[in-house]
N, C-alpha and C positions, 0 to 999 in steps of 0.2 A: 900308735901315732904319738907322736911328741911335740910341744910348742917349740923348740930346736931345728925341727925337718922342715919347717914354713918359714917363706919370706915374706909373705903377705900377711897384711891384718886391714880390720878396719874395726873402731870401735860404736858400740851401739848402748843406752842406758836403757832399760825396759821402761815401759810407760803403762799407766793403767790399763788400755784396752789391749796390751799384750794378755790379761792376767785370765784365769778361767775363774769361775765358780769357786776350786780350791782357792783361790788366790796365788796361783804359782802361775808361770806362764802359761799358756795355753801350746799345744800339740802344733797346732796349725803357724802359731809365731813363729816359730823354730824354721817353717819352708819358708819366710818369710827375712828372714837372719839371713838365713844361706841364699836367699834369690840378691839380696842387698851386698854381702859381700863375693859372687859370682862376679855380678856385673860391676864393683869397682875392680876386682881384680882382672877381668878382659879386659876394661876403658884404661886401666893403668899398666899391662904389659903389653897391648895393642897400642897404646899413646893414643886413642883415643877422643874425644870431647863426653863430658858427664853427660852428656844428656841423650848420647849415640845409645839402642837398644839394639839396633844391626848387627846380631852376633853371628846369625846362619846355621843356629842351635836350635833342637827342643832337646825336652827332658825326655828321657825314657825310663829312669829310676832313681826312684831318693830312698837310700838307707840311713835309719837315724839309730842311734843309740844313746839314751836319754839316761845319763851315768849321777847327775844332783840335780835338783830342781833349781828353778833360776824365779825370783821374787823381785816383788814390785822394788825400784832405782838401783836395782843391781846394774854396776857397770861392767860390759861384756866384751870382749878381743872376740873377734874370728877371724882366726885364722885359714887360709885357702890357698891349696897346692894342687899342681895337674902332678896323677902319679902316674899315668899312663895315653899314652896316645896311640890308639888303633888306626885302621885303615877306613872309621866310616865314624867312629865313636872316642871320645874323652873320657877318662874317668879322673873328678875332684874329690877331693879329700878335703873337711873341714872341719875344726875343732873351737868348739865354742865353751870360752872360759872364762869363770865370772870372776873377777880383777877386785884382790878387797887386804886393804891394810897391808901393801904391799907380798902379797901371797896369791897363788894363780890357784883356781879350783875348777879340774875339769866339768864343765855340766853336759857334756853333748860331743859324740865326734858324729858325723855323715859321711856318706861317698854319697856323688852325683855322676849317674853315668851321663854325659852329654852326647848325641847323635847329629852328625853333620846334616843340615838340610836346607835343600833347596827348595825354597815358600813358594816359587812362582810353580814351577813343577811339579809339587809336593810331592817329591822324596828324599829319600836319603842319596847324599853323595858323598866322597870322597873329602878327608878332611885334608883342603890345600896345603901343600907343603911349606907356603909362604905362614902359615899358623902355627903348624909344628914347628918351626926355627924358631920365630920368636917366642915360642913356651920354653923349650928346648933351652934359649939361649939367658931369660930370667929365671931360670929352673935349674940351670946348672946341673953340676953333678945329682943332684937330688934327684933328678928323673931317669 
């Protein structure tokens, strides 16, 4: 993955209770990075309102790969792209990179599998076609 292949970012500064015991972020931030820029990246290729959680998703897998540790007022880009759109499931891609003296350091890529579901029913269903255009169509060639 390359900060090149994303049209998405959103930026975050780490704060105290990101930090663990080490003092480095904690494990757990990092799902919490990627839950923050998930959901501006649906409310902004959806056109959305920020405060809509109505995505018709759950998780069903977060891969992290934890490449430099990220420290207390480190300021962070995440970047977030769909690379793949199934017939039932999403998969995101995110790259999280700490922004310093003008120079990029990767600290973190993930995939997020996403699964289409229906809360009232509780299951899986089919990811509408009206969601894959508009991924499809701010995603461009990249997907």
């Amino acid at each position: 993955m390359e900060e090149k292949d994303f049209k998405h970012k959103i930026n975050i500064k780490v704060r105290f209770s990101d930090l663990d015991a080490l003092r480095h972020v904690n494990n757990a931030a990092y799902l919490s990075f990627l839950e923050e820029a998930r959901i501006a990246y649906f409310n902004d290729v959806f056109e959305v309102p920020k405060d809509s959680l109505n995505f018709g998703v759950i998780i069903a897998r977060i891969e992290i790969d934890y490449i430099t540790p990220i420290l207390l007022g480190d300021e962070l880009e995440i970047l977030t792209r769909v690379t793949k759109i199934g017939n039932k499931s999403t998969d995101v891609d995110h790259l999280i990179i700490i922004k310093c003296e003008n120079k990029s350091i990767q600290a973190a890529a993930a995939v997020t599998k996403l699964v289409s579901f229906d809360y009232h029913n509780q299951k899986s269903v089919p990811v509408p076609e009206s969601i894959k255009e508009k991924i499809k169509t701010f995603e461009g060639n990249l997907l």
